[in-house]
C-alpha positions as CSV (number, residue, x, y, z in Angstrom):
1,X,100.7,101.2,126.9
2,X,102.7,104.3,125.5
3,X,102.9,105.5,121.5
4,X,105.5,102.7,121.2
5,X,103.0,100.1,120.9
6,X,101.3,101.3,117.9
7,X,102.4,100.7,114.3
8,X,101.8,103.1,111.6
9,X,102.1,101.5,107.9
10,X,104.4,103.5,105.6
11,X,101.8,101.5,102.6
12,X,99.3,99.3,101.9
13,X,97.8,97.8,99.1
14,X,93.5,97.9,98.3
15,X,93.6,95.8,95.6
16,X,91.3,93.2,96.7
17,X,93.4,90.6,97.7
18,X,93.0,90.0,101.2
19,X,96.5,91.1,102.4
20,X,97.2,95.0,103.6
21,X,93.8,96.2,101.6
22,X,93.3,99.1,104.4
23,X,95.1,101.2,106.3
24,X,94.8,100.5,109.7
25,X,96.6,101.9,113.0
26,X,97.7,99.1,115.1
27,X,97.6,99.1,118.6
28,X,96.0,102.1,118.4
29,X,92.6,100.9,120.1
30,X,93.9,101.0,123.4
31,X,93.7,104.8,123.5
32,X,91.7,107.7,125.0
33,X,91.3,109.7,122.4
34,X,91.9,109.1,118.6
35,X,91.6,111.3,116.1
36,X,93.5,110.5,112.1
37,X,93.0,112.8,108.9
38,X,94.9,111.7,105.6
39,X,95.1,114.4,102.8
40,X,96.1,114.3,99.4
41,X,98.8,115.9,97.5
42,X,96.0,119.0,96.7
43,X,95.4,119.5,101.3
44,X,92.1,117.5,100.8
45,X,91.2,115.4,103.9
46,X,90.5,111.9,101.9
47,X,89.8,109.9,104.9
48,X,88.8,111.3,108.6
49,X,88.0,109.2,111.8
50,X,88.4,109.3,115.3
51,X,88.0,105.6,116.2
52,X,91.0,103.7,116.1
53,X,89.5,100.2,114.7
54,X,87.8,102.7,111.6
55,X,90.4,101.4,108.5
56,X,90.6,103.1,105.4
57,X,90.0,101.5,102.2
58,X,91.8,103.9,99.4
59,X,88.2,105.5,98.4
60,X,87.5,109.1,98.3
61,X,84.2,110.1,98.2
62,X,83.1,106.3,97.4
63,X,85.7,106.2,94.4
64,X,88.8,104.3,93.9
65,X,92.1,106.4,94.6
66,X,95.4,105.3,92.2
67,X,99.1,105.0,93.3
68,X,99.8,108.1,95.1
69,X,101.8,109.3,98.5
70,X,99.2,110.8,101.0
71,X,99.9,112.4,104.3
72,X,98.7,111.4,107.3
73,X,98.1,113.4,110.8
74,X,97.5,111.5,113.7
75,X,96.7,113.1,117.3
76,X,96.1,110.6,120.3
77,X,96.2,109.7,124.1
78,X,97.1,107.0,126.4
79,X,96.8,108.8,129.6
80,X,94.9,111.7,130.9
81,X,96.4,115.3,129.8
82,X,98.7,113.7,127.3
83,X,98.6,114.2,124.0
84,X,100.7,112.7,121.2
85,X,101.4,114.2,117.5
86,X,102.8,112.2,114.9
87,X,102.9,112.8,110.7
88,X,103.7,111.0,108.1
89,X,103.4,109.5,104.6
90,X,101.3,106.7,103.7
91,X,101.9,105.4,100.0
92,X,98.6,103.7,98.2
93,X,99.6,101.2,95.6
94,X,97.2,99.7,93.5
């Protein structure tokens, strides 16, 4: 298992339908350590977790966020002493 295997949405779509309503890491559960902040456009952490299978939903403190770009900073591990970086945007369309 290496960074390879996981999949990082560029968007999703919490609009209730059943189909990309969360934004979820993929493959992600097979690491050692896990840790993914998203902020807004203002540097606010909007969503926090360090377990991989934790999806976000599009609410900030328990209300619903509107189209917007967010940035997402994701620090993990697949093997001892190794730790990967990755950033990125994540779009939120409603």
């Amino acid at each position: 298992v290496s960074d390879k295997t996981i999949f990082i949405p560029t968007a999703f779509s919490p609009n209730g339908d059943g189909n990309n309503d969360e934004f979820l890491i993929r493959g992600a559960e097979y690491t050692l350590d896990f840790n993914c902040r998203i902020y807004n456009r203002f540097g606010d952490i909007v969503f926090q977790t360090t377990d991989p299978t934790q999806a976000w939903d599009g609410t900030y403190k328990g209300k619903q966020l509107t189209n917007e770009v967010f940035v997402y900073y994701l620090e993990l591990s697949f093997e001892e002493d190794e730790i990967i970086n990755r950033k990125g945007t994540i779009t939120l369309i409603r």
